[in-house]
Short mmCIF file of the C-alpha atoms (twelve columns), coordinates in Angstrom:
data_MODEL
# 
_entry.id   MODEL 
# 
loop_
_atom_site.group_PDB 
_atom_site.id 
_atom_site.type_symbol 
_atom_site.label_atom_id 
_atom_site.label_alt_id 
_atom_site.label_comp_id 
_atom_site.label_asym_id 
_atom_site.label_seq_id 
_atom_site.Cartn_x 
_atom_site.Cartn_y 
_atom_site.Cartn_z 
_atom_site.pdbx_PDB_model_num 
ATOM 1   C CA . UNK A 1   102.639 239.281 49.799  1 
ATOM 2   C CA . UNK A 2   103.694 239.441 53.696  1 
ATOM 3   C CA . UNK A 3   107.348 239.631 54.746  1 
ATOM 4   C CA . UNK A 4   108.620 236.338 56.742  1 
ATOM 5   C CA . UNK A 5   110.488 236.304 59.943  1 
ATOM 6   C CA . UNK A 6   112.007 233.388 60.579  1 
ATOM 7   C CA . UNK A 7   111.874 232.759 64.477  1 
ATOM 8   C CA . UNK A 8   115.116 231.244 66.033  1 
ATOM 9   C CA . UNK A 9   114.452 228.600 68.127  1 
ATOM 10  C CA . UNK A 10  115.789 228.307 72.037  1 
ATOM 11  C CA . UNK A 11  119.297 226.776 72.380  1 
ATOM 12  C CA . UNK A 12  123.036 227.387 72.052  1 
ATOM 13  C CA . UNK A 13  124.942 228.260 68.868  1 
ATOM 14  C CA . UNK A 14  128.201 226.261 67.911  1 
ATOM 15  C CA . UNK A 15  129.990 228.816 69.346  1 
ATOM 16  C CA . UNK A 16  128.500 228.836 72.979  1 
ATOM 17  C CA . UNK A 17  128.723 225.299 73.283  1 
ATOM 18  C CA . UNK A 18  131.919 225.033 72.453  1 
ATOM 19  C CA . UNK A 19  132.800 227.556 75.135  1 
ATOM 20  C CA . UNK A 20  130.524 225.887 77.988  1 
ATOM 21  C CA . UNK A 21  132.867 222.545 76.903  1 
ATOM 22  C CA . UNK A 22  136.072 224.178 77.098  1 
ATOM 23  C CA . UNK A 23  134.490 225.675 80.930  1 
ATOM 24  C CA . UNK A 24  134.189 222.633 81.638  1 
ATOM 25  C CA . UNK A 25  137.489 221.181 80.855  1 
ATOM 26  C CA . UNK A 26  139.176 223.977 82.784  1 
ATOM 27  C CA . UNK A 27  137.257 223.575 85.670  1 
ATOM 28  C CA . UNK A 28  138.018 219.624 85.274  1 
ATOM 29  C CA . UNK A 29  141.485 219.897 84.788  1 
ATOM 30  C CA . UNK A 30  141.636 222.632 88.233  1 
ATOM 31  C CA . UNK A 31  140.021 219.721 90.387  1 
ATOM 32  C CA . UNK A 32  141.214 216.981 89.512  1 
ATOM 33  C CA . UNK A 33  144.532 217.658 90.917  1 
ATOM 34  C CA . UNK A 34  143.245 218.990 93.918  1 
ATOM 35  C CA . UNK A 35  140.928 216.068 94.607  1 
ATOM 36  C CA . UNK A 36  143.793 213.383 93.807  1 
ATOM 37  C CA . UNK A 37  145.780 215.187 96.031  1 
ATOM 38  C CA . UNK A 38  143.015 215.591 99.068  1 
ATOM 39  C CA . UNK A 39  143.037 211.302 98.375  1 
ATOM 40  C CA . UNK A 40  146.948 211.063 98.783  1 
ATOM 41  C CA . UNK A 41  146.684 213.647 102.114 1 
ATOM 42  C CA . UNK A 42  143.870 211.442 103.633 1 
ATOM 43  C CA . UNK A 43  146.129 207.926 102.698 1 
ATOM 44  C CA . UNK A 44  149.067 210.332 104.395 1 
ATOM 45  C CA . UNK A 45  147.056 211.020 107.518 1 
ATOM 46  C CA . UNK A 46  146.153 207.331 108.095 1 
ATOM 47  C CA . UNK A 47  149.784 206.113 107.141 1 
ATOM 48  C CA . UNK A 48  151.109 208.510 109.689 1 
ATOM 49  C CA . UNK A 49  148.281 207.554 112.833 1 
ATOM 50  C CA . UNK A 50  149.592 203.542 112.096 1 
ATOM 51  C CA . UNK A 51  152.832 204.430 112.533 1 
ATOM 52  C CA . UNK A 52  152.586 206.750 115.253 1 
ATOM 53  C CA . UNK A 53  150.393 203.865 117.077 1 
ATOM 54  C CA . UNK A 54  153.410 200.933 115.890 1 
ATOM 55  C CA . UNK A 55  156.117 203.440 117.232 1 
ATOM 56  C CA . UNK A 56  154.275 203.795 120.257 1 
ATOM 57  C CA . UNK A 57  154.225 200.159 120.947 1 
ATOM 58  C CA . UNK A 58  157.531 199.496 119.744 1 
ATOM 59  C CA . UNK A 59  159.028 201.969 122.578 1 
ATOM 60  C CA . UNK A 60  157.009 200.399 125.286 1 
ATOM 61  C CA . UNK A 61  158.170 197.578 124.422 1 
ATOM 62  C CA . UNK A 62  161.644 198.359 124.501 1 
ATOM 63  C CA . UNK A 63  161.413 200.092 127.660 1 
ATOM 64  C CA . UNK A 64  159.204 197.213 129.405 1 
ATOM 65  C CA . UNK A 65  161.395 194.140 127.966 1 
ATOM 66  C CA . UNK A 66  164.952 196.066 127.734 1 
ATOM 67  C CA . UNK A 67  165.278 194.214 124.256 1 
ATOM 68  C CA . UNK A 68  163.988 194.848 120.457 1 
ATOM 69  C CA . UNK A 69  161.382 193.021 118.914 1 
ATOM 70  C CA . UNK A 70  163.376 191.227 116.818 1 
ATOM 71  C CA . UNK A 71  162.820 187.510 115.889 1 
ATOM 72  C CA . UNK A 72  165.415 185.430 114.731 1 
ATOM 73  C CA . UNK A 73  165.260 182.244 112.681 1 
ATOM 74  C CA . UNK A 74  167.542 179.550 113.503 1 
ATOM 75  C CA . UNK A 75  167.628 177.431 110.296 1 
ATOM 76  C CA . UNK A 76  169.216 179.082 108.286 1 
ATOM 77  C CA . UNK A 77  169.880 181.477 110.858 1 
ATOM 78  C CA . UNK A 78  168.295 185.062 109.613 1 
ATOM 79  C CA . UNK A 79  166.530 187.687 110.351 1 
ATOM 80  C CA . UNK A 80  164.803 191.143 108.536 1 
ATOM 81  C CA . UNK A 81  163.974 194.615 109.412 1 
ATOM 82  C CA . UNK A 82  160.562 194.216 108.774 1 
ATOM 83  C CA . UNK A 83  159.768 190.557 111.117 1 
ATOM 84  C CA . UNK A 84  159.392 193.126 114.209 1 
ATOM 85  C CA . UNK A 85  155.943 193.016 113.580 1 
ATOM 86  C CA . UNK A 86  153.234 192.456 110.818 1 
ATOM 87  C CA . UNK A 87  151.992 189.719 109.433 1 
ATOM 88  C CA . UNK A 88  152.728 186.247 107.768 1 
ATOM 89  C CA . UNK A 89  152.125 188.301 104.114 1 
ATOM 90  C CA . UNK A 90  151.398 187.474 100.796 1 
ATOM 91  C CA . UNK A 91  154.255 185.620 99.229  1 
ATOM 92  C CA . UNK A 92  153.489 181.963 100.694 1 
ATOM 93  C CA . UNK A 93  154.068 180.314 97.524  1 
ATOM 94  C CA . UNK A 94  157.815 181.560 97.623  1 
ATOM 95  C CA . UNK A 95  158.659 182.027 101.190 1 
ATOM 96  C CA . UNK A 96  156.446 178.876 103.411 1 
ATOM 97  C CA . UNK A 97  155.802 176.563 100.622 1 
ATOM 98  C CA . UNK A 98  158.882 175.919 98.590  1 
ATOM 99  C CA . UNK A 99  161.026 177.340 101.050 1 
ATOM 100 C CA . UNK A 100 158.733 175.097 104.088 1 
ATOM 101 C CA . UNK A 101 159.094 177.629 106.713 1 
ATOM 102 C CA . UNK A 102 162.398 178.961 105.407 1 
ATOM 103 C CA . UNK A 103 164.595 182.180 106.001 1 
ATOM 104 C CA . UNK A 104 161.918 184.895 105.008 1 
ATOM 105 C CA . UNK A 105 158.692 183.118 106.355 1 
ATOM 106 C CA . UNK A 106 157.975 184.614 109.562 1 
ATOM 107 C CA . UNK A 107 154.187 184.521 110.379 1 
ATOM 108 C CA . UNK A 108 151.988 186.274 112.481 1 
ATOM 109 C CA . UNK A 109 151.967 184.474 115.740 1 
ATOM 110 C CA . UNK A 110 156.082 184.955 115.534 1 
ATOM 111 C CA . UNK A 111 156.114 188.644 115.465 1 
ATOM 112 C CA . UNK A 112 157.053 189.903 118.514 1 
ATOM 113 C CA . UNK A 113 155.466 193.369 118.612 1 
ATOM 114 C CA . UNK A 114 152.292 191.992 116.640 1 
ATOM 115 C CA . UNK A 115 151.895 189.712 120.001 1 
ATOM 116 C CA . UNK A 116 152.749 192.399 121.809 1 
ATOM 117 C CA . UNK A 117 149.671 194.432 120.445 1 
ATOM 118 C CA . UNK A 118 146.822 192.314 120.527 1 
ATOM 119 C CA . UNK A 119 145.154 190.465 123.314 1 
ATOM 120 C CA . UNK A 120 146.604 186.828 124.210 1 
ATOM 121 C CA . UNK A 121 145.059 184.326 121.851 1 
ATOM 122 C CA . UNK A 122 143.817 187.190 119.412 1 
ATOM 123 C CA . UNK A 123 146.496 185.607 117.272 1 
ATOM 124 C CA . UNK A 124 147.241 181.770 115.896 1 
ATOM 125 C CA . UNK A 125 149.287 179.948 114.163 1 
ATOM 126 C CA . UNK A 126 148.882 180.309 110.570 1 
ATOM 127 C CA . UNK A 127 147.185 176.963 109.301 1 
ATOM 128 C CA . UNK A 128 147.310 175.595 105.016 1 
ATOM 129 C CA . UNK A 129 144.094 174.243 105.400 1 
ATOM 130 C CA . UNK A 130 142.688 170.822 103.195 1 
ATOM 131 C CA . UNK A 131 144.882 171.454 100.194 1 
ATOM 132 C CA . UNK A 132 148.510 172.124 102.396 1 
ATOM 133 C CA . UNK A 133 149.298 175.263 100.140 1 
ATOM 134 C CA . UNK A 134 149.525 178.912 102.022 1 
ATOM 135 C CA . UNK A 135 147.906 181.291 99.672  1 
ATOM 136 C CA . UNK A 136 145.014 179.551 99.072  1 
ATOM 137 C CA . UNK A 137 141.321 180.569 100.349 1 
ATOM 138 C CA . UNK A 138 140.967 178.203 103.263 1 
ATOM 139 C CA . UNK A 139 143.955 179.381 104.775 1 
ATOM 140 C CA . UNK A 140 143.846 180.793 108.431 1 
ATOM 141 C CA . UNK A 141 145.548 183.713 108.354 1 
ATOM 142 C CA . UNK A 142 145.644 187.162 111.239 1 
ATOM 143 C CA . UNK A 143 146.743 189.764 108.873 1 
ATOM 144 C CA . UNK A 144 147.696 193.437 111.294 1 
ATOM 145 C CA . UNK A 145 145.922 196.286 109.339 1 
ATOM 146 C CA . UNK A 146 147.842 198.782 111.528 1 
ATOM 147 C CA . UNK A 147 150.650 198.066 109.810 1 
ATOM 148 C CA . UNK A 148 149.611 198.844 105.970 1 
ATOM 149 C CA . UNK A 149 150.159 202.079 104.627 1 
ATOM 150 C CA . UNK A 150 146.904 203.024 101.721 1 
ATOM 151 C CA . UNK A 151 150.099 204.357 99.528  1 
ATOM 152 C CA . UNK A 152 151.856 201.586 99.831  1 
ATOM 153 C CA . UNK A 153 151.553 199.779 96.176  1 
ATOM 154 C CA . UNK A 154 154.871 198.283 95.873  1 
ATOM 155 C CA . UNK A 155 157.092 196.476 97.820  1 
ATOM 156 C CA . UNK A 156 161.166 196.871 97.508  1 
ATOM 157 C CA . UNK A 157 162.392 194.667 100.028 1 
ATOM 158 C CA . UNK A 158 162.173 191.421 97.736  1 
ATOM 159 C CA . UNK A 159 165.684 192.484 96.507  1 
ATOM 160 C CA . UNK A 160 167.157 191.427 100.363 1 
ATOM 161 C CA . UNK A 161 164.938 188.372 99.773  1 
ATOM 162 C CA . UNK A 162 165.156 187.094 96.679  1 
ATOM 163 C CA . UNK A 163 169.090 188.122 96.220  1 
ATOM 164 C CA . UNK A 164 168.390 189.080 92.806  1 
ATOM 165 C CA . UNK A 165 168.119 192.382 90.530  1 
ATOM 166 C CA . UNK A 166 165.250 194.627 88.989  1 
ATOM 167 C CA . UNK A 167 165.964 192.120 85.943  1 
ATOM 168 C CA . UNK A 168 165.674 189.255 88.138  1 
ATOM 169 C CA . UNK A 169 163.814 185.899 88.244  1 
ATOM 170 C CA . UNK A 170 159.811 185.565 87.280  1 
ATOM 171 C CA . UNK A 171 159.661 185.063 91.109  1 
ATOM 172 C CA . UNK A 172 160.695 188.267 92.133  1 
ATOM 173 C CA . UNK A 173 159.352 189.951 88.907  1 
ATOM 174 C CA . UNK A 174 156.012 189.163 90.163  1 
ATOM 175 C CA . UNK A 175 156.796 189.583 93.727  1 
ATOM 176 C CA . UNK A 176 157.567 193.755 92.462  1 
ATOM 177 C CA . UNK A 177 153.920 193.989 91.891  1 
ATOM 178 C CA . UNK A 178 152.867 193.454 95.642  1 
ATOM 179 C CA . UNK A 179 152.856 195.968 98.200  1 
ATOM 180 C CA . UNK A 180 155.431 195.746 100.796 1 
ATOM 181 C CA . UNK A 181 152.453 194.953 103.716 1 
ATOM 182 C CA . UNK A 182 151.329 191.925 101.141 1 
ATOM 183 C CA . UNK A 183 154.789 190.916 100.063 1 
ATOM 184 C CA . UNK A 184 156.774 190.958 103.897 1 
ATOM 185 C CA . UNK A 185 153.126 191.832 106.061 1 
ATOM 186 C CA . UNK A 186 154.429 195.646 106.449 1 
ATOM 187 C CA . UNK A 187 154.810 198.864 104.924 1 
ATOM 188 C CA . UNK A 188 157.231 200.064 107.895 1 
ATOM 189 C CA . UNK A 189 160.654 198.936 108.703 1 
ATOM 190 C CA . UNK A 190 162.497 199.401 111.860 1 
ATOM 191 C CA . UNK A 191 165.318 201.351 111.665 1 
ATOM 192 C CA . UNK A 192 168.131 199.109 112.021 1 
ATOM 193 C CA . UNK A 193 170.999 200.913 110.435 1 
ATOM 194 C CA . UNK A 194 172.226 201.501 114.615 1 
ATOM 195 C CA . UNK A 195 172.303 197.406 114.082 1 
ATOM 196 C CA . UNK A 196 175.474 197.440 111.894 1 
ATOM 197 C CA . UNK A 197 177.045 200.651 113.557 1 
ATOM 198 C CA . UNK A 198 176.587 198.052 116.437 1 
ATOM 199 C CA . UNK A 199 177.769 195.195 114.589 1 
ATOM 200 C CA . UNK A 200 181.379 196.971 113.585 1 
ATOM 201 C CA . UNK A 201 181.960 197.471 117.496 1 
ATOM 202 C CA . UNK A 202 180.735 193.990 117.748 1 
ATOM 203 C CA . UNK A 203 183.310 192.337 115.554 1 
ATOM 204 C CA . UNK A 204 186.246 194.500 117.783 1 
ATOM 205 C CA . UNK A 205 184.650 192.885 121.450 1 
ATOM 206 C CA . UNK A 206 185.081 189.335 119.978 1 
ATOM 207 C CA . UNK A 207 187.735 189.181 117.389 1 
ATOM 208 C CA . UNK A 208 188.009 185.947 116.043 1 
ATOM 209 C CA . UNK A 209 184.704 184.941 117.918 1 
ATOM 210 C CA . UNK A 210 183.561 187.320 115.682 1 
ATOM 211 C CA . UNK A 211 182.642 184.402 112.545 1 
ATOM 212 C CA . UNK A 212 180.455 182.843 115.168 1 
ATOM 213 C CA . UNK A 213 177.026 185.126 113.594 1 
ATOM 214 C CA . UNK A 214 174.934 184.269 116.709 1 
ATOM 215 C CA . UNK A 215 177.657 185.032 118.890 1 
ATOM 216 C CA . UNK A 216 178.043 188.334 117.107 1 
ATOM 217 C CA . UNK A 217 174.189 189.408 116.650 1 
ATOM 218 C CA . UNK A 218 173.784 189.175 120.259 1 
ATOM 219 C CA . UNK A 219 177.083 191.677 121.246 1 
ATOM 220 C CA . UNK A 220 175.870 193.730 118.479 1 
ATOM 221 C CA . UNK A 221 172.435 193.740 120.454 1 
ATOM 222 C CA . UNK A 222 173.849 194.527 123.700 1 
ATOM 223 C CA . UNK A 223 175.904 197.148 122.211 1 
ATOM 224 C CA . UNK A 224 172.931 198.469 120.404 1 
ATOM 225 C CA . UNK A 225 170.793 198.826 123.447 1 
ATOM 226 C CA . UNK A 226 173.454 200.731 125.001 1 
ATOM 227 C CA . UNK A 227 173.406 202.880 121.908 1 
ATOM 228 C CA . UNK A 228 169.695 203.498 122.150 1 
ATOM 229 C CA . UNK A 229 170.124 204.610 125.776 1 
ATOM 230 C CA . UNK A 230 172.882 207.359 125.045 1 
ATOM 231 C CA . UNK A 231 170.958 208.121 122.362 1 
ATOM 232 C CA . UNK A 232 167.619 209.291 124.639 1 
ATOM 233 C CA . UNK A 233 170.091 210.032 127.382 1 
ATOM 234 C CA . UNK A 234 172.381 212.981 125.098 1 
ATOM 235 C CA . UNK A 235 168.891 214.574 124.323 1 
ATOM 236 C CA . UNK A 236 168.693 212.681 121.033 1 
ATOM 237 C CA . UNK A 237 165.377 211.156 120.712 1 
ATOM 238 C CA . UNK A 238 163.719 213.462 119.010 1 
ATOM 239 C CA . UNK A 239 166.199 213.270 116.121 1 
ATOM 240 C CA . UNK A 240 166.504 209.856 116.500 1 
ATOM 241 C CA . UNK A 241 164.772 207.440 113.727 1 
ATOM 242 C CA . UNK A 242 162.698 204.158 115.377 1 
ATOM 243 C CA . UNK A 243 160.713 203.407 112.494 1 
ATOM 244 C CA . UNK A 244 160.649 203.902 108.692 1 
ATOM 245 C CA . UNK A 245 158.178 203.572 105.533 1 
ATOM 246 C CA . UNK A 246 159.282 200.734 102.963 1 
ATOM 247 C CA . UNK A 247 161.043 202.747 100.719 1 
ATOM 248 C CA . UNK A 248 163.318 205.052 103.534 1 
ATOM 249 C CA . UNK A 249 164.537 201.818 104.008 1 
ATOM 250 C CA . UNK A 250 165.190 200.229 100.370 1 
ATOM 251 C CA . UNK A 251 167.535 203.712 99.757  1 
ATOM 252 C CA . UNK A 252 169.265 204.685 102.848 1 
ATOM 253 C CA . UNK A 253 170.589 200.830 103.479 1 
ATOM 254 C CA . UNK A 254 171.761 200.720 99.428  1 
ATOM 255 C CA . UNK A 255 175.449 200.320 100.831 1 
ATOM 256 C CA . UNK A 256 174.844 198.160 103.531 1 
ATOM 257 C CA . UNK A 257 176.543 195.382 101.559 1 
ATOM 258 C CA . UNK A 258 179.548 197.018 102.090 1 
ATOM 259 C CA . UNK A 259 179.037 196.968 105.882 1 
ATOM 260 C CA . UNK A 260 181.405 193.714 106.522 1 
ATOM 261 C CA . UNK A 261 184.044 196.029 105.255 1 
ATOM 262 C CA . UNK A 262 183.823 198.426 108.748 1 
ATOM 263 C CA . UNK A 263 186.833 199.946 109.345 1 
ATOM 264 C CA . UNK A 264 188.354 199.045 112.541 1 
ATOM 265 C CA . UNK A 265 187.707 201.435 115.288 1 
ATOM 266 C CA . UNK A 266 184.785 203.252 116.360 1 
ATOM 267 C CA . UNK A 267 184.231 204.210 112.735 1 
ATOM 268 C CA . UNK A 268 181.702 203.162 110.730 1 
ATOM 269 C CA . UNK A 269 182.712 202.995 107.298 1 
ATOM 270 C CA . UNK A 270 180.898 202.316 103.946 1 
ATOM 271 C CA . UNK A 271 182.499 202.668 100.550 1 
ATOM 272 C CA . UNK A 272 178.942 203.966 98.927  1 
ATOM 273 C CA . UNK A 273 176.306 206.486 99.994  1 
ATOM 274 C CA . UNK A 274 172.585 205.520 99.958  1 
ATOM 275 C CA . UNK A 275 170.521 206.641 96.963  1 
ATOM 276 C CA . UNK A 276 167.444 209.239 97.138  1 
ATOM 277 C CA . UNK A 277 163.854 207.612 96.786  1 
ATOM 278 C CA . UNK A 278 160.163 208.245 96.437  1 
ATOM 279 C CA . UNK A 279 158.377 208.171 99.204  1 
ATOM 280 C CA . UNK A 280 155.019 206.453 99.524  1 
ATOM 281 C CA . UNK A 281 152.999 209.379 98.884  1 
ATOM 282 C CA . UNK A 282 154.900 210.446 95.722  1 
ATOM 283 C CA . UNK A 283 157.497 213.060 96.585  1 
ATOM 284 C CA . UNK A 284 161.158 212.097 96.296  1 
ATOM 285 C CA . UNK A 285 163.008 212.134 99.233  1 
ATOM 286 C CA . UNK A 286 160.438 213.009 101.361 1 
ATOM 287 C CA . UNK A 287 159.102 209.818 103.971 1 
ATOM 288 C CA . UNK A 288 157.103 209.084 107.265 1 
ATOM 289 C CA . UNK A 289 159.531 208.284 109.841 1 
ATOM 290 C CA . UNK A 290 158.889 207.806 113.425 1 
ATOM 291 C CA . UNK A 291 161.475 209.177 116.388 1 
ATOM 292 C CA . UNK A 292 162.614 208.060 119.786 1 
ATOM 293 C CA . UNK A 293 160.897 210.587 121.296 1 
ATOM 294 C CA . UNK A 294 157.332 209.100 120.179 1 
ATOM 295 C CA . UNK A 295 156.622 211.870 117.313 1 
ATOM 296 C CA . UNK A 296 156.095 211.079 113.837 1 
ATOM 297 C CA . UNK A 297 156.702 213.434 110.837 1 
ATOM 298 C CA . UNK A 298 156.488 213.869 106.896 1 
ATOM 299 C CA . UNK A 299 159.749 215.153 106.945 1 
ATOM 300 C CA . UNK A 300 162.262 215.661 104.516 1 
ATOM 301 C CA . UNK A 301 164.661 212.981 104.375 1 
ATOM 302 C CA . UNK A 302 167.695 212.488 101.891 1 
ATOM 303 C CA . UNK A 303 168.497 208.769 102.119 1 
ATOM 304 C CA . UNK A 304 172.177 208.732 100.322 1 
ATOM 305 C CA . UNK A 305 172.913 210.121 104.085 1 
ATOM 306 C CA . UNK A 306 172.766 208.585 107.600 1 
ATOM 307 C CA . UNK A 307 171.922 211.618 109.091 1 
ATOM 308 C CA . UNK A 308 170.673 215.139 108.670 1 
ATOM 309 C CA . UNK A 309 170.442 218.475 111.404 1 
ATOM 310 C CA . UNK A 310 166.698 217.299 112.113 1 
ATOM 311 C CA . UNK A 311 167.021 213.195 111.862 1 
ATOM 312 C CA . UNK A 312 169.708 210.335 112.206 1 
ATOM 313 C CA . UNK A 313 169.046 206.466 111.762 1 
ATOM 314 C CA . UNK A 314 173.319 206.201 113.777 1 
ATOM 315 C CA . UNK A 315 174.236 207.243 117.267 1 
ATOM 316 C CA . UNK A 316 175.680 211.020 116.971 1 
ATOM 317 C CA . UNK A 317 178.371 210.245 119.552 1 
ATOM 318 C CA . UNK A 318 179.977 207.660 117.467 1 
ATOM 319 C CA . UNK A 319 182.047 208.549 114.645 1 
ATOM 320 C CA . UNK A 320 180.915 207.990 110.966 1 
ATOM 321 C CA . UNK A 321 181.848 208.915 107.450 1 
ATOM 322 C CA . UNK A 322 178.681 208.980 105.664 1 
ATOM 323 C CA . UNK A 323 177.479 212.671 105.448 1 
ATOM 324 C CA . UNK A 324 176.742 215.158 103.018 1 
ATOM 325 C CA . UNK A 325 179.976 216.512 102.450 1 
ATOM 326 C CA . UNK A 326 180.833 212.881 101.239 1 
ATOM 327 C CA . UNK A 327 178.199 212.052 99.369  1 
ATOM 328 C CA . UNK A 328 177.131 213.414 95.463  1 
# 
């Protein structure tokens, strides 16, 4: 009787298979970070060629007009860092329906430096359509792609709207899951800390004419403008922030209630630093900020102060308390 030899057929034991799997996984887990974070440097790179385009047109602007692009509603009187330019935005239900053209509904066609960009009649009047209800899918809307950020998924500045908390009303619960470009039309603010630096010198010039608001924006405009110039003049524009992403803004102004408390004199006093926050492409304290100068930079930027050696939202020749030796 013959001897048998079993013949083992082609393939991979238990063993090999399991280590071509765990191969795999390593290799997985290796690129996956790296290709997430090629994503978040391509969002970063567009992010930072809007901006650098909105700065640009915001300091032509400036320097054409002698003003800011600022617009100003009347009744009630109000106005936000973010109505330089952008568009009309998301949150019609809350802002031009219920509120009918109210404080925080600023549309396209009223932006100043959204006008400023595009070709005359590129932009309209927003219009409700049949039903009479922004938000709906016969509106007319111009929306301003320039100014969305890809990383921007979340908007803070319903807060300054809405008035309220992070346990606030449904309103502004569901507002927290827009983007600040869908929420207030963009995902860059202009730097208007200067504004209440301004506004404390403002308050001195008129005393008691000082409770008259519109009286008082427009002295703490002048004054502003003046500030702007020393600040380009003294050789600081290229430390000197024009423009900054959505959440620079939401934690370097995190005292500015206590602005109306200004000390008098050239001092600008708060009580409270700013807090640190995440920037838009996931890093804490670091943010895309445009400068006077016309530059643009990922740069490291520690919001609980007004200014840094390489950055300041204030005017360096005025006096002011808030720096790091006197904040935590």
């Amino acid at each position: 009787m013959g001897t048998q030899v079993s013949k083992r057929l082609p393939g991979f034991t238990l063993v090999e298979l399991l280590m071509v799997i765990s191969m795999i996984t390593l290799l997985i887990s290796i690129l996956i970070p790296k290709l997430k974070g090629a994503r978040e440097q391509a969002k970063r790179i567009v992010c930072q060629s809007n901006m650098k385009n909105i700065n640009t047109s915001l300091l032509t602007y400036v320097s054409e007009y002698d003003t800011y692009p600022v617009l100003f509603k009347t009744q009630p009187l109000s106005w936000a860092t973010w109505n330089f330019g952008g568009w009309t935005g998301r949150d019609f239900e809350t802002y031009c329906n219920t509120e009918a053209q109210g404080t925080f509904c600023f549309q396209t066609y009223q932006r100043p430096l959204s006008v400023y960009m595009m070709e005359p009649g590129q932009i309209l009047p927003d219009e409700k359509g049949a039903d009479g209800l922004f938000g709906t899918p016969d509106d007319r809307i111009t929306e301003m792609p320039v100014f969305e950020c890809p990383s921007d998924t979340i908007s803070t500045q319903w807060r300054w709207a809405y008035g309220t908390n992070w346990s606030g009303s449904d309103a502004s619960n569901a507002v927290r899951e827009m983007s600040a470009y869908e929420q207030c039309g963009s995902s860059y603010q202009m730097n208007f800390y200067w504004f209440y630096q301004a506004d404390a010198r403002a308050r001195l010039v008129l005393g008691s004419a000082a409770f008259n608001a519109r009286a008082r924006w427009k002295e703490a405009f002048k004054i502003g403008r003046t500030l702007w110039r020393q600040a380009d003049e003294h050789g600081g524009a290229s430390r000197f922030i024009t423009l900054v992403e959505d959440p620079f803004d939401w934690g370097i102004a995190q005292d500015l209630n206590q602005s109306d408390n200004a000390a008098a004199g050239d001092d600008f006093r708060h009580s409270f630093c700013g807090e640190q926050a995440m920037g838009f492409h996931g890093a804490w304290s670091r943010h895309m900020v445009a400068f006077m100068d016309g530059h643009v930079e990922y740069l490291q930027t520690d919001t609980r102060y007004q200014r840094e050696t390489d950055w300041t939202v204030t005017n360096d020749a005025w006096r002011d308390t808030r720096r790091r030796e006197n904040c935590p």
